[in-house]
TORDOLO-695109 format. One record per residue: residue in one letter; x, y, z of N, C-alpha, C in turn; chain. Coordinates in Angstrom, 1 decimal. Atoms other than C-alpha are relative to their C-alpha. Layout:
BEGIN
- res/n_u/n_v/n_w/ca_u/ca_v/ca_w/c_u/c_v/c_w/chain
- A/X/Y/Z/X/Y/Z/X/Y/Z/A
...
***
This chain:
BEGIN
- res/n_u/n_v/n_w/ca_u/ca_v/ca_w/c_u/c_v/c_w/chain
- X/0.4/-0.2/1.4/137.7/243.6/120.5/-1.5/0.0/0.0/A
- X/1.6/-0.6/0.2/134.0/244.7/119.3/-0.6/-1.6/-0.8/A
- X/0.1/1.4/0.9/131.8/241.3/117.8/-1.0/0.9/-0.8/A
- X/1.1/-1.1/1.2/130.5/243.1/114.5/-0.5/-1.3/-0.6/A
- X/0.2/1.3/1.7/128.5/241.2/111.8/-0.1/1.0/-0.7/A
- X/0.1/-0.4/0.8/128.2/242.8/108.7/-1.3/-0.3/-0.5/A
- X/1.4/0.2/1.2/124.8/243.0/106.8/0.4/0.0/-1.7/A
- X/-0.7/0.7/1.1/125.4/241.6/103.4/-0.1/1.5/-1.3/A
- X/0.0/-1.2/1.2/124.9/245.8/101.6/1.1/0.8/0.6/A
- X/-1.4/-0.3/-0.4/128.2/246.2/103.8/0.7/-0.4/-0.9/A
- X/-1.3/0.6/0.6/130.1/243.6/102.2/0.0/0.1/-1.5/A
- X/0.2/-0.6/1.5/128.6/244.4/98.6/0.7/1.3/-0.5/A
- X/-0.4/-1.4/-0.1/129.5/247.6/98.9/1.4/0.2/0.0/A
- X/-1.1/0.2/0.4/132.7/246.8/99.7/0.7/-0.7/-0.7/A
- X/0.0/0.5/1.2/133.2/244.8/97.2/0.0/0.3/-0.9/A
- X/0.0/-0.8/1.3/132.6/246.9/94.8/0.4/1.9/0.0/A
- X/-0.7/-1.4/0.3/134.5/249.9/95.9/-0.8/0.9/0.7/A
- X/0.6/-0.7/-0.3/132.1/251.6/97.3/-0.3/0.7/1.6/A
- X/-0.6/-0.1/-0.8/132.5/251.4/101.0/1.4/-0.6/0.6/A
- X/-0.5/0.4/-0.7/135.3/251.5/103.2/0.4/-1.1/1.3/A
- X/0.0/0.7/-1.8/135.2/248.5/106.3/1.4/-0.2/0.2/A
- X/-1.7/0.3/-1.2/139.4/248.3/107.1/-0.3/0.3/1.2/A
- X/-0.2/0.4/-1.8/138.8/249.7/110.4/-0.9/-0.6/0.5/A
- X/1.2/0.7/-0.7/135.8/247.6/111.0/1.2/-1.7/0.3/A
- X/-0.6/1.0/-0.3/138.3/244.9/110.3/1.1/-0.1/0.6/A
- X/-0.5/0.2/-0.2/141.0/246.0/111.9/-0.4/0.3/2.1/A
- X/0.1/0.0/-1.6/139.1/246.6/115.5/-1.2/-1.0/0.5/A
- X/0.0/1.0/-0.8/137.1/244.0/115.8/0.0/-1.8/-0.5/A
- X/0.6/1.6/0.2/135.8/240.3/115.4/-1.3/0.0/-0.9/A
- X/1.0/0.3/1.2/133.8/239.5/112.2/-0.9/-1.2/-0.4/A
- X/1.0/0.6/0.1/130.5/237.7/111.8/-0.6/0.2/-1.2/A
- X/1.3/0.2/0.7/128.2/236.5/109.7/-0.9/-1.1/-0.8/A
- X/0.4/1.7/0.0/125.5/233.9/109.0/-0.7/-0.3/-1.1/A
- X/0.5/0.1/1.4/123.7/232.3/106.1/-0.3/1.0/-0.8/A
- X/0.9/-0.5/0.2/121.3/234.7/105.1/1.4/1.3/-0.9/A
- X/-0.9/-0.8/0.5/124.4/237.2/104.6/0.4/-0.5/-1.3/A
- X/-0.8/0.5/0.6/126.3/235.0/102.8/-1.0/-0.2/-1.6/A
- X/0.6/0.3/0.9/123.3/233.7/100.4/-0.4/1.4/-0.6/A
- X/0.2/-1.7/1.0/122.5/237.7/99.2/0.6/0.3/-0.3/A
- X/-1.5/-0.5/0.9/126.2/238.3/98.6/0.3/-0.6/-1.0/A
- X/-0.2/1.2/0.9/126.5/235.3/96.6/-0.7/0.4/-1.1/A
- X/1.3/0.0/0.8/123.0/236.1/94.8/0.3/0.9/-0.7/A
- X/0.1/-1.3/0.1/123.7/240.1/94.4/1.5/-0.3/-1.5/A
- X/-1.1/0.1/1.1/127.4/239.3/92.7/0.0/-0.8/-0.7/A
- X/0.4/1.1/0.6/126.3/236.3/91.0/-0.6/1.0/-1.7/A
- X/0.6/-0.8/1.1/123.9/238.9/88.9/0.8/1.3/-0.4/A
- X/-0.6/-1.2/0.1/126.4/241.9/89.3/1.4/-0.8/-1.6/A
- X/-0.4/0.2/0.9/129.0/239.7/87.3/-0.4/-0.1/-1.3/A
- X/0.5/1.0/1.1/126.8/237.7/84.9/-0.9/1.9/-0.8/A
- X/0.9/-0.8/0.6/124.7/241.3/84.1/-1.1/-0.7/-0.3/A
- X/1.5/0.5/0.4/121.6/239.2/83.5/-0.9/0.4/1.1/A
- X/1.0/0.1/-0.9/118.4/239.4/85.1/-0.4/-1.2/0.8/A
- X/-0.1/1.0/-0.8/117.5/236.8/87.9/-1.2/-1.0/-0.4/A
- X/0.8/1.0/0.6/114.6/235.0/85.7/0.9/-0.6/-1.2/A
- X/-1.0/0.5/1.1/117.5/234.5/82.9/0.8/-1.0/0.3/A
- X/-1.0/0.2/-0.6/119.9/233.2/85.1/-0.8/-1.3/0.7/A
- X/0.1/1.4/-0.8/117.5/230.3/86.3/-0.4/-0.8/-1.5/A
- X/0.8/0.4/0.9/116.4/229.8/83.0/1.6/-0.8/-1.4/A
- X/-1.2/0.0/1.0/120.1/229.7/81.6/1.3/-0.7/1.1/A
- X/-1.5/0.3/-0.9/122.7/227.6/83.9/0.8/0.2/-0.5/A
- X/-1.6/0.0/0.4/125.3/227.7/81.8/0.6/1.4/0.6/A
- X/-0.8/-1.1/-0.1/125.7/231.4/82.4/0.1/0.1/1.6/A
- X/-1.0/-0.2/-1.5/126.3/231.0/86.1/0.7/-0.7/-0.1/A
- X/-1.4/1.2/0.4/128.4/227.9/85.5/1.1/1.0/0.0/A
- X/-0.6/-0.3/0.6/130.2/230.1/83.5/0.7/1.7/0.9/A
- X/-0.4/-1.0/-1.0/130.4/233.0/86.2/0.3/-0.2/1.0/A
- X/0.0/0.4/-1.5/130.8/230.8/89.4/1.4/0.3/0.5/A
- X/-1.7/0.2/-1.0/135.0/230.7/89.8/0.2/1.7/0.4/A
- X/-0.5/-1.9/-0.2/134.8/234.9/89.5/-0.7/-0.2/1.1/A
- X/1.1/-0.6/-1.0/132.2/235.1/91.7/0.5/-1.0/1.4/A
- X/-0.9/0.8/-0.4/133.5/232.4/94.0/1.4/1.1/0.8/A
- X/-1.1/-0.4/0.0/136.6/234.0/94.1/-0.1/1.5/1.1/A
- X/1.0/-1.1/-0.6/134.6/237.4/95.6/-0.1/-0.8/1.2/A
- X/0.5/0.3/-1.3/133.1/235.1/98.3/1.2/0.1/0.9/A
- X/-1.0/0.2/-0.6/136.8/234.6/99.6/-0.2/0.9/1.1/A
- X/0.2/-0.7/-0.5/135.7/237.4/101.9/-0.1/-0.8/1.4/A
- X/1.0/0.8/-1.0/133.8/235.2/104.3/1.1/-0.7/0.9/A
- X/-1.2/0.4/-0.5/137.5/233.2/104.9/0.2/0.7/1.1/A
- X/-0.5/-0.6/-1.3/137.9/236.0/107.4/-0.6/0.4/0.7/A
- X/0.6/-0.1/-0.9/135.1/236.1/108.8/-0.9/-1.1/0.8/A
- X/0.3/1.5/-0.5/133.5/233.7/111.3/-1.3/0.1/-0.1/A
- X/1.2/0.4/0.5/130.2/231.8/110.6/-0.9/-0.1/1.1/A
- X/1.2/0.7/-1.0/126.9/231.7/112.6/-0.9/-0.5/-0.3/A
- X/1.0/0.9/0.3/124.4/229.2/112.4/-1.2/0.6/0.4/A
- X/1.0/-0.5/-0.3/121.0/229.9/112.2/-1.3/-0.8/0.1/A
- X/0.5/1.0/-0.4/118.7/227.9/114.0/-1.8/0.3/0.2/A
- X/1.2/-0.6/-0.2/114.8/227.6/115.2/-0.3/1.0/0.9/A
- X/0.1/-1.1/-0.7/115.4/229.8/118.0/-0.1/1.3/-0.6/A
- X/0.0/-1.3/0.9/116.3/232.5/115.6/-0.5/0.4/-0.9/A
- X/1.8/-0.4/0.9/113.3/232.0/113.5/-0.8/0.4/0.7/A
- X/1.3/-0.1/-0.8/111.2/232.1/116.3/0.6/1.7/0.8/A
- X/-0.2/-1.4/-0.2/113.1/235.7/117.3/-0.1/0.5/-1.2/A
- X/0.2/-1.1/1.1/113.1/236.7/114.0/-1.6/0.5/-0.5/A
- X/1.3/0.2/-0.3/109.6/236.1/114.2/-0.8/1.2/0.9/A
- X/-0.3/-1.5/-1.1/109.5/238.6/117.3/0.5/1.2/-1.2/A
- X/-0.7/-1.7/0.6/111.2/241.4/115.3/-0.6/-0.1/-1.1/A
- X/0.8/-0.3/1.0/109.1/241.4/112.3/-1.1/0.1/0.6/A
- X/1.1/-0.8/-0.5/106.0/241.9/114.6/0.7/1.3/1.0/A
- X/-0.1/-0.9/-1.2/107.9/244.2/116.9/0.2/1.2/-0.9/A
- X/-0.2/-1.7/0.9/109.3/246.5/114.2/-0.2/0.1/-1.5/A
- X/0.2/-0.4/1.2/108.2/245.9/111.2/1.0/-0.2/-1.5/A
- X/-1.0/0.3/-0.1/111.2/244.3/110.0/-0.5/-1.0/-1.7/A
- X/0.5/1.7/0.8/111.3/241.8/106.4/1.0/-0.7/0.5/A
- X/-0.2/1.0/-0.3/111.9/238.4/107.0/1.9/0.2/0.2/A
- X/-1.1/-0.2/0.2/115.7/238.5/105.7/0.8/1.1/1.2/A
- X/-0.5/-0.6/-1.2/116.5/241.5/107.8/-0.4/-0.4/1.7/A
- X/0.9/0.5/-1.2/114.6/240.1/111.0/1.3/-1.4/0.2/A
- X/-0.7/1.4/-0.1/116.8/236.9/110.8/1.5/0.4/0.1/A
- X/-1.5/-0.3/-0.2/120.4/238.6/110.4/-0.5/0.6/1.3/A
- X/0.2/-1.0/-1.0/119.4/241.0/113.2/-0.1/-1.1/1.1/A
- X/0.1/1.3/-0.8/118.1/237.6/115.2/1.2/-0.6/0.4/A
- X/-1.0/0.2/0.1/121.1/236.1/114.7/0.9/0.9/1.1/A
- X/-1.0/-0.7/-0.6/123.4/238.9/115.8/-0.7/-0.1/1.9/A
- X/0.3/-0.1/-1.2/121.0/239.3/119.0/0.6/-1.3/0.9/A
- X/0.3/1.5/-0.8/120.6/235.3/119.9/2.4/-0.3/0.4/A
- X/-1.4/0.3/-0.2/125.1/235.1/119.7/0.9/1.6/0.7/A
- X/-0.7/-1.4/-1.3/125.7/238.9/122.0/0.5/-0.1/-0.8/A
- X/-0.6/-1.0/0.6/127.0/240.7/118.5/-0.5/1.5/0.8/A
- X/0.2/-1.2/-0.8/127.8/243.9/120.3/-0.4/1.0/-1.3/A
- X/0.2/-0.9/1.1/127.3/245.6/116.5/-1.0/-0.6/-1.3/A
- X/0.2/0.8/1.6/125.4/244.8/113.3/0.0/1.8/-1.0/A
- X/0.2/-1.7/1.1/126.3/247.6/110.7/0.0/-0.7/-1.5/A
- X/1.4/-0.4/1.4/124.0/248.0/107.5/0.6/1.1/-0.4/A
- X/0.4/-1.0/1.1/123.4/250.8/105.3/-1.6/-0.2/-0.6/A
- X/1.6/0.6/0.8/119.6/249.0/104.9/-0.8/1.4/1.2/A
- X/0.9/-0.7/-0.6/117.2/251.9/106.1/-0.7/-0.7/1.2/A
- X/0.8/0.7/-1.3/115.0/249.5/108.4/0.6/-0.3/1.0/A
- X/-0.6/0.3/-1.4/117.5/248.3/110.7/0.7/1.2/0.1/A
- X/-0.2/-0.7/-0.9/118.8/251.2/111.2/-1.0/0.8/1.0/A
- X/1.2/-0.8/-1.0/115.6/252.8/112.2/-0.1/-1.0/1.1/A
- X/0.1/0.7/-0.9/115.7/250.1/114.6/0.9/0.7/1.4/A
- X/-0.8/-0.4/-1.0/118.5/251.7/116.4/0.9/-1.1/0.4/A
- X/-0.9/1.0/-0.7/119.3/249.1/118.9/-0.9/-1.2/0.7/A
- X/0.8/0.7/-0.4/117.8/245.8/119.7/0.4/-1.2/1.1/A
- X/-0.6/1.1/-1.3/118.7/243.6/123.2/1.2/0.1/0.0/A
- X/-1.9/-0.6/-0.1/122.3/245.1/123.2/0.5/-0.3/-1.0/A
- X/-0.5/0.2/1.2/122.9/244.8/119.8/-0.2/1.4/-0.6/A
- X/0.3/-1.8/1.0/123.3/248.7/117.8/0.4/-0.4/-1.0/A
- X/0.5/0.5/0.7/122.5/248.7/115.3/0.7/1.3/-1.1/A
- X/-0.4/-0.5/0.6/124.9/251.1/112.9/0.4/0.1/-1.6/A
- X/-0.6/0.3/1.3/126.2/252.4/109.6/1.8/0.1/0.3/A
- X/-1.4/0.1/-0.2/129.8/251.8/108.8/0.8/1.1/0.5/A
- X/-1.4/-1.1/0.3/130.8/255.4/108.7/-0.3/0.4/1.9/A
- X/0.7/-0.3/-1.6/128.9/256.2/112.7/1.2/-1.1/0.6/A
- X/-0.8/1.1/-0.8/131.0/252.7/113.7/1.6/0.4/0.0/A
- X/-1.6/-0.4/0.3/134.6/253.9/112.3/0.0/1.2/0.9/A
- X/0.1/-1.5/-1.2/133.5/257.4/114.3/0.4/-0.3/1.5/A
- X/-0.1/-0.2/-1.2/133.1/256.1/117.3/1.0/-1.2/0.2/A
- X/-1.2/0.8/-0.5/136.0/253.8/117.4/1.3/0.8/0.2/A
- X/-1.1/-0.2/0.6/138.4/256.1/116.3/-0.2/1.4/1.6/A
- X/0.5/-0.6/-1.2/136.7/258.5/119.7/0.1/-1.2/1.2/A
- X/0.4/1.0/-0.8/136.1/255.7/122.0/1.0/-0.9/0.5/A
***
């Protein structure tokens, strides 16, 4: 089986109907580490609540009051397994935001995937794909990964 992680405009996406991942989940092993998890969180946090993200610190009650839905969303994560992210992977993420030009956030999932031999990280974020592929990690969109599994 293939060790994917997901970039967190995968799991949004599917989350909201918009992309397909079943065969991502049904061929291989699923990753993913803070960074994912805290923009999924963040993204559907504001997607439920409809506020803006200066309202929403300005106003707890209305997350309070959106946390069990949204919550309930994260359940995703249950099936996928967690990577820690450590100083090694600051200090490569560090590397890949001088190497390619990379922001912080994507530099760090990308680090990640490298420093734990993910054979995949599939996005939809423009930058890492332009990246291609970094220390044996490719660097794909969902619909290229379903392609070449369904060939391969």
């Amino acid at each position: 089986m293939d060790r994917v992680m997901l970039d967190s405009n995968v799991i949004i996406k599917h989350l909201l109907g918009e992309v397909d991942t079943t065969p991502v989940w049904q061929t291989a092993v699923v990753y993913y580490n803070p960074i994912v998890y805290s923009e999924v969180f963040y993204v559907l946090l504001l997607n439920e609540t409809g506020e803006r993200p200066f309202t929403l610190k300005k106003r707890p009650e209305i997350v309070k009051n959106a946390a069990e839905n949204v919550i309930t969303e994260m359940g995703i994560f249950r099936e996928m397994l967690f990577l820690p992210v450590g100083k090694s992977t600051q200090t490569l993420a560090e590397n890949l935001v001088k190497e390619y030009g990379l922001l912080p956030g994507d530099a760090m999932i990308l680090a990640t995937a490298i420093e734990n031999r993910i054979d995949y990280l599939i996005t939809e974020d423009r930058d890492l794909l332009r990246v291609g592929s970094a220390e044996g990690c490719q660097i794909l969109q969902v619909s290229d990964y379903v392609k070449g599994v369904s060939t391969g």
